[in-house]
Backbone as a chain_set.jsonl record, in Angstrom:
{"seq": "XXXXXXXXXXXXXXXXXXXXXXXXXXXXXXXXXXXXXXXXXXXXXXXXXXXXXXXXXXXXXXXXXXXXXXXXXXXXXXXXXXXXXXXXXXXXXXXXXXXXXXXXXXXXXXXX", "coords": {"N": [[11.819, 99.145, -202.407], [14.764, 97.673, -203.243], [18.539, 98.07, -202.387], [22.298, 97.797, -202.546], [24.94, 96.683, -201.766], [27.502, 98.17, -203.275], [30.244, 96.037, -203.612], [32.547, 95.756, -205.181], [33.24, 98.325, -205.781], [34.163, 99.393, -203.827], [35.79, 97.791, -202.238], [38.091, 98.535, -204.755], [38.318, 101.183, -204.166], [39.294, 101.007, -201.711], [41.848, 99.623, -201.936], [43.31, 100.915, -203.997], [43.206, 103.634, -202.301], [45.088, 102.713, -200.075], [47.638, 101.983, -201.609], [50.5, 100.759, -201.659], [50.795, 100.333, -199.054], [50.636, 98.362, -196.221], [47.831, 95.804, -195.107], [48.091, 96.039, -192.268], [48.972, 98.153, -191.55], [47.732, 99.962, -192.362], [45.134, 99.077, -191.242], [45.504, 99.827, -188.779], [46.095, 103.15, -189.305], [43.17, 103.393, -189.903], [41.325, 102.155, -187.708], [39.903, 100.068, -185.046], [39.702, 98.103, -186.721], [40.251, 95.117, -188.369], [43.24, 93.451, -189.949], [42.862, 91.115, -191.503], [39.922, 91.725, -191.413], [39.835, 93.703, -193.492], [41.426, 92.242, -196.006], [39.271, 90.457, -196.247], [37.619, 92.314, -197.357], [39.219, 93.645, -199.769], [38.415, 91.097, -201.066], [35.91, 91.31, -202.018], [34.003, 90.665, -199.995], [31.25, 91.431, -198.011], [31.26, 94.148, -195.319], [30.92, 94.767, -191.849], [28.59, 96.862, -190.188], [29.628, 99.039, -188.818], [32.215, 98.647, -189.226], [32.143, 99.475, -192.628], [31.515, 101.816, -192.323], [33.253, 103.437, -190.473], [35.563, 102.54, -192.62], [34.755, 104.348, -194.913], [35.138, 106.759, -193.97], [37.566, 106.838, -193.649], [38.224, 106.735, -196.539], [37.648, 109.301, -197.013], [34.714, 109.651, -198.374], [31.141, 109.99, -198.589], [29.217, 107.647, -197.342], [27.107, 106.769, -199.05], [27.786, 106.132, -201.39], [28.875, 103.949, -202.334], [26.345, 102.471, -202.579], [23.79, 100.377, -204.415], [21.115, 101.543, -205.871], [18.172, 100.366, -207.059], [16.882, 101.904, -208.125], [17.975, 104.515, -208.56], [20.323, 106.92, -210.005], [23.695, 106.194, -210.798], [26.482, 106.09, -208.401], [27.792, 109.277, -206.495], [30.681, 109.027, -207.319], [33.801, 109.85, -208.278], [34.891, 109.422, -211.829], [37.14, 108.914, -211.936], [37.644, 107.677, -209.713], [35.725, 105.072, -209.912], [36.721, 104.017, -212.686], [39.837, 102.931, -211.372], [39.012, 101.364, -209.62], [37.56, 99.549, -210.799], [39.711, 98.442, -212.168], [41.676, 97.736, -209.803], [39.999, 95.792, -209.246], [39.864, 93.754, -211.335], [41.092, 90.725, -212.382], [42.32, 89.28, -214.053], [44.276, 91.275, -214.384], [47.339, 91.585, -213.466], [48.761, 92.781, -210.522], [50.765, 94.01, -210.746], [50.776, 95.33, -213.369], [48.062, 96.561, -212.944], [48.81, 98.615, -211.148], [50.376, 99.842, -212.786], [48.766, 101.178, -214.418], [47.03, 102.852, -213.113], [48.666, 104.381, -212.301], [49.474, 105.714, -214.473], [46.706, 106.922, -215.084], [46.206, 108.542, -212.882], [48.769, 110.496, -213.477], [47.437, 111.002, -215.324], [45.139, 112.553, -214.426], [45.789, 114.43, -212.99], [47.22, 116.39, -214.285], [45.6, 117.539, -215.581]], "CA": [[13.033, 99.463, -203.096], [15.961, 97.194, -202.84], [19.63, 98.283, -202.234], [22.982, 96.491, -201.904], [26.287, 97.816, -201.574], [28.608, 98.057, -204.724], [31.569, 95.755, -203.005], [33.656, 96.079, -205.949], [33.898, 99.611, -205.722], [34.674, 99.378, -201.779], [37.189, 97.487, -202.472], [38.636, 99.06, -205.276], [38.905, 102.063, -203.801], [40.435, 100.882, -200.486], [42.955, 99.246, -202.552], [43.685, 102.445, -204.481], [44.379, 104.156, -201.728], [46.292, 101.685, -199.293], [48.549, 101.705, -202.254], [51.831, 100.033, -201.188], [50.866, 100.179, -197.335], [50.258, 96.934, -195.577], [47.151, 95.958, -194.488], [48.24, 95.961, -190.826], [49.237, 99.402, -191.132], [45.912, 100.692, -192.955], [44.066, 98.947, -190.575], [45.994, 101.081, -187.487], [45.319, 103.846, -189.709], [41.616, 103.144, -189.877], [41.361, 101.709, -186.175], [38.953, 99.181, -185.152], [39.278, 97.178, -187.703], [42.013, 94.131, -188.345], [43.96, 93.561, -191.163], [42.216, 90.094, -192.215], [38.797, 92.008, -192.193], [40.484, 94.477, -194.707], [41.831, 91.419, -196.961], [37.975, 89.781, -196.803], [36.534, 93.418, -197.8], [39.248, 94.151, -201.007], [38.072, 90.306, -201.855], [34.685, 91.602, -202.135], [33.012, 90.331, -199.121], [30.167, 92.874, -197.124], [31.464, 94.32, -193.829], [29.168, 95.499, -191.018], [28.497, 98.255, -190.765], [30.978, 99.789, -188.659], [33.367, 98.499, -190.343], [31.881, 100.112, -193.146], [31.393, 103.758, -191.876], [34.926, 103.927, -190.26], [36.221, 102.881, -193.813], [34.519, 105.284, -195.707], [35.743, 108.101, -193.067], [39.285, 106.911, -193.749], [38.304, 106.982, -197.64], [36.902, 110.398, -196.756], [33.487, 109.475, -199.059], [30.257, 109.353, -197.917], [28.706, 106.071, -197.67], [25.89, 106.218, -199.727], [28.756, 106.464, -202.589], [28.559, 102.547, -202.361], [24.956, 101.924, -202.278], [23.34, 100.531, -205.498], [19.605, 101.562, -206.097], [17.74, 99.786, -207.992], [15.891, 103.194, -209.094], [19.121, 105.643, -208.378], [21.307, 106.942, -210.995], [25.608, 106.301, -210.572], [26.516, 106.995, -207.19], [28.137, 110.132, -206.533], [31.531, 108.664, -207.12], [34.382, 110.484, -209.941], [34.973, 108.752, -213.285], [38.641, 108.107, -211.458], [37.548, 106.071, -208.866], [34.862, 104.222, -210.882], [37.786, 103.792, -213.744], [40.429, 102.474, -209.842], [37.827, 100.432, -208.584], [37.424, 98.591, -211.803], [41.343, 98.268, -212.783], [41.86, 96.884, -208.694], [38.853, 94.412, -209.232], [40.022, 92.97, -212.985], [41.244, 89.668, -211.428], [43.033, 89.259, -215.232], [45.083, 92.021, -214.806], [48.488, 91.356, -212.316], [49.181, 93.811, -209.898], [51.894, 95.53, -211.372], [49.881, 96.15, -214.739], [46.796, 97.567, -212.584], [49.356, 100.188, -210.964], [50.861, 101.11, -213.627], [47.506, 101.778, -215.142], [46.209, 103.65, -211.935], [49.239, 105.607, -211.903], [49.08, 106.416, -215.716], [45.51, 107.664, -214.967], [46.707, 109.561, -211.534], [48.8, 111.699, -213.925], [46.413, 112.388, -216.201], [44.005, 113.827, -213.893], [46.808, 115.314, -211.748], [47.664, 117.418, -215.113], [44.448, 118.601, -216.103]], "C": [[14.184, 98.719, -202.419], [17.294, 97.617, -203.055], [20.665, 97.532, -201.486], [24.077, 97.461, -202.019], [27.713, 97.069, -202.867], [30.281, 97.629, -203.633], [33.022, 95.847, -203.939], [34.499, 96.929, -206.143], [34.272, 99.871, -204.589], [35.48, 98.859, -202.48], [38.515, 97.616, -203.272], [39.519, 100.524, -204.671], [40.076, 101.907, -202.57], [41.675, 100.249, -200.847], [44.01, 100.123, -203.138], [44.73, 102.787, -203.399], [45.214, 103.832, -200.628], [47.65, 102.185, -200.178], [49.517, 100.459, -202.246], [51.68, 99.624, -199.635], [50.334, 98.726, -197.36], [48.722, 96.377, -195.163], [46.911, 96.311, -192.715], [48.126, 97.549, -190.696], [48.155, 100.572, -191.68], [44.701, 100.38, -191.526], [44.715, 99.41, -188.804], [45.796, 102.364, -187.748], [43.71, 104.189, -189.308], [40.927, 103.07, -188.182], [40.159, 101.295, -185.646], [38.976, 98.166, -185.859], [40.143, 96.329, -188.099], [42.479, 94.331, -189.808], [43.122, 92.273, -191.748], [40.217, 91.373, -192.475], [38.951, 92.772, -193.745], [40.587, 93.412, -195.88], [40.468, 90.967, -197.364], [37.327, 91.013, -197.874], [37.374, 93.617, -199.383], [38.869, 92.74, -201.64], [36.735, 90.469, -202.442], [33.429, 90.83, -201.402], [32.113, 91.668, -198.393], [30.431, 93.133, -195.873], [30.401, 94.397, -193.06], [29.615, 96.729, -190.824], [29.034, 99.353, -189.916], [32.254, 99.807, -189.105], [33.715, 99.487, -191.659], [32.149, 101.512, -193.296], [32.731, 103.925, -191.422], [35.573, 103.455, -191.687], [35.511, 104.042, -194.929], [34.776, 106.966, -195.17], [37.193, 108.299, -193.638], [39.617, 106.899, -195.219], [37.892, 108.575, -198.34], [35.605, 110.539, -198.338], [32.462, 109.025, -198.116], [29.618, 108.004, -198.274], [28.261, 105.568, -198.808], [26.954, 106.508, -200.978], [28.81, 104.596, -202.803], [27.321, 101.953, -202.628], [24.825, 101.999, -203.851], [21.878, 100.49, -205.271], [18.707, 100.736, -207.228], [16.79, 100.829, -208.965], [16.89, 104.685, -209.229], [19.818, 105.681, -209.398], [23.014, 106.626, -210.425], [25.553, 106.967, -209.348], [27.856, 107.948, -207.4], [29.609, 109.843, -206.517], [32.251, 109.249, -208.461], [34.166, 108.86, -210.883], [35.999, 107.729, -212.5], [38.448, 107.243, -210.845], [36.516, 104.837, -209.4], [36.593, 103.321, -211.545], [39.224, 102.614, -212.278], [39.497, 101.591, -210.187], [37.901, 99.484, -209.784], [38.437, 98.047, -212.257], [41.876, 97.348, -211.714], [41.266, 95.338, -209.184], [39.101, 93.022, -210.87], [40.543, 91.711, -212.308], [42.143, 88.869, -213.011], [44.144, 90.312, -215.529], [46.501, 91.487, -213.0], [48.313, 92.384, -211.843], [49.834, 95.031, -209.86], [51.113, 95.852, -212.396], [48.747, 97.001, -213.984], [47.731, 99.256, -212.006], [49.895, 100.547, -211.363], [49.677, 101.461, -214.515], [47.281, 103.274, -214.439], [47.23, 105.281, -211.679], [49.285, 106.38, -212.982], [47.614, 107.585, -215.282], [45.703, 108.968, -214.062], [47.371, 111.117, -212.764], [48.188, 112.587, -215.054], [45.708, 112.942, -215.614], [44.713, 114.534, -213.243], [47.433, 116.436, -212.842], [46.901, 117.852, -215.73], [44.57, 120.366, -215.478]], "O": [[14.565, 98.999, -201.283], [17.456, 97.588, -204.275], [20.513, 96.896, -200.443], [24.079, 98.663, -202.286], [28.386, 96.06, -203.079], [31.09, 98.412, -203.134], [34.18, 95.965, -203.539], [35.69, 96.889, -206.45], [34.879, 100.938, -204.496], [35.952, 99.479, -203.432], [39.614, 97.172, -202.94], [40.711, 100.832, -204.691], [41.2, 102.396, -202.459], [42.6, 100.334, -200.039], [45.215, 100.115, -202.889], [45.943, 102.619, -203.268], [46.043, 104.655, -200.24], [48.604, 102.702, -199.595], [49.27, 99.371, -202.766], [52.346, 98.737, -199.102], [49.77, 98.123, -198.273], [48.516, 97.301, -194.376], [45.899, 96.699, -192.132], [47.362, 98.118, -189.916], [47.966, 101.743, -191.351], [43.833, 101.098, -191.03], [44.062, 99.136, -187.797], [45.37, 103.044, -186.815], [43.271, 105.068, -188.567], [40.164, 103.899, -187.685], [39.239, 102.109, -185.725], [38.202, 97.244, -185.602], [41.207, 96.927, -188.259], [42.126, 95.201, -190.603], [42.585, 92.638, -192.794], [39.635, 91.6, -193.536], [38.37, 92.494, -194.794], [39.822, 93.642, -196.817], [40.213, 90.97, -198.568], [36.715, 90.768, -198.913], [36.607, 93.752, -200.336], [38.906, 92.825, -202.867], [36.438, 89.738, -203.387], [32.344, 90.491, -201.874], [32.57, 92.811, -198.383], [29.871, 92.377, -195.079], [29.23, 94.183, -193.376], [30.599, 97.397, -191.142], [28.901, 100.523, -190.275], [33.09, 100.69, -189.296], [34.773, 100.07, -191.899], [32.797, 102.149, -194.127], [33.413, 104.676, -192.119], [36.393, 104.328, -191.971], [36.262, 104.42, -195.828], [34.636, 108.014, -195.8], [37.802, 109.318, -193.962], [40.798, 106.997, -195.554], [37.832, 108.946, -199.512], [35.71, 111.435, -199.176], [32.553, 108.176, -197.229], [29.585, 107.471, -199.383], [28.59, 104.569, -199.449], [26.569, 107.517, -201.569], [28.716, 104.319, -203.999], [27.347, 100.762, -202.938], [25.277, 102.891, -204.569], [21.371, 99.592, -204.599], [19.054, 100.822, -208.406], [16.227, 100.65, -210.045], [16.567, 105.689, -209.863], [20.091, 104.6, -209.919], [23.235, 107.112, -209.316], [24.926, 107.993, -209.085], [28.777, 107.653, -208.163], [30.105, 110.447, -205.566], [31.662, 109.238, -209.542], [33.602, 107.783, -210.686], [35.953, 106.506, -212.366], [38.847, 106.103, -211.08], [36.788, 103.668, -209.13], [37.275, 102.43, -211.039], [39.309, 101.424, -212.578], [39.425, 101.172, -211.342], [38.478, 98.435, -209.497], [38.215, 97.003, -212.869], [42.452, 96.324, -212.08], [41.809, 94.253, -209.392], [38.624, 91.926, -211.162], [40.187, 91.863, -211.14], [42.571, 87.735, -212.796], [44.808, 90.332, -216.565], [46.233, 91.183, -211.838], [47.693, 93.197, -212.529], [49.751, 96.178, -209.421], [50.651, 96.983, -212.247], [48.521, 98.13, -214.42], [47.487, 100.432, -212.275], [50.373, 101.603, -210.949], [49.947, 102.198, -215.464], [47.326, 104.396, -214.942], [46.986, 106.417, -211.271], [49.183, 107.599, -212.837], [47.669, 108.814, -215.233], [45.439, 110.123, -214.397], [46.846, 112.22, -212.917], [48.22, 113.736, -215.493], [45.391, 114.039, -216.074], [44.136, 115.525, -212.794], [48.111, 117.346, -212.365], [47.252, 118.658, -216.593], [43.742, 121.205, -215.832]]}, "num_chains": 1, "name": "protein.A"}
């Protein structure tokens, strides 16, 4: 059974929720980890795997929320961050259009 790690959705999410912050100051946040590795990881490169595990601490998700199975159903990840992760990663959408998407979305689930 082969498994790889959904970098799109890593990096979506850590994009998410950086928001507006810097990378410098995410990755003092985070700690260990620089600000260029950060920039390689929301391009959708594969960290190692500390890298890894201390960002998914500071995304408070467990790992295996990344991992694609080749026999596993959707990893245990919401709709929202799926729906994020994919709006970050559009590479056709500008910056400002993805967060005003992300934040559209924010208050719809924030008013359910």
């Amino acid at each position: 059974m082969q498994s790889t790690l959904n970098t799109e959705l890593l990096a979506g999410m850590l994009k998410n929720k950086r928001g507006n912050k810097g990378l410098r100051a995410v990755a003092d946040e985070i700690g260990g980890v620089s600000f260029a590795t950060l920039s390689r990881i929301e391009q959708g490169k594969v960290p190692d795997v500390d890298t890894f595990i201390r960002i998914c601490k500071w995304l408070e998700v467990p790992t295996d929320s990344f991992i694609k199975d080749a026999h596993s159903a959707a990893a245990a990840v919401s709709t929202k961050d799926h729906v994020v992760a994919h709006l970050r990663a559009d590479k056709a959408l500008s910056n400002t259009m993805s967060d005003m998407l992300i934040n559209m979305i924010n208050m719809a689930y924030n008013s359910k």
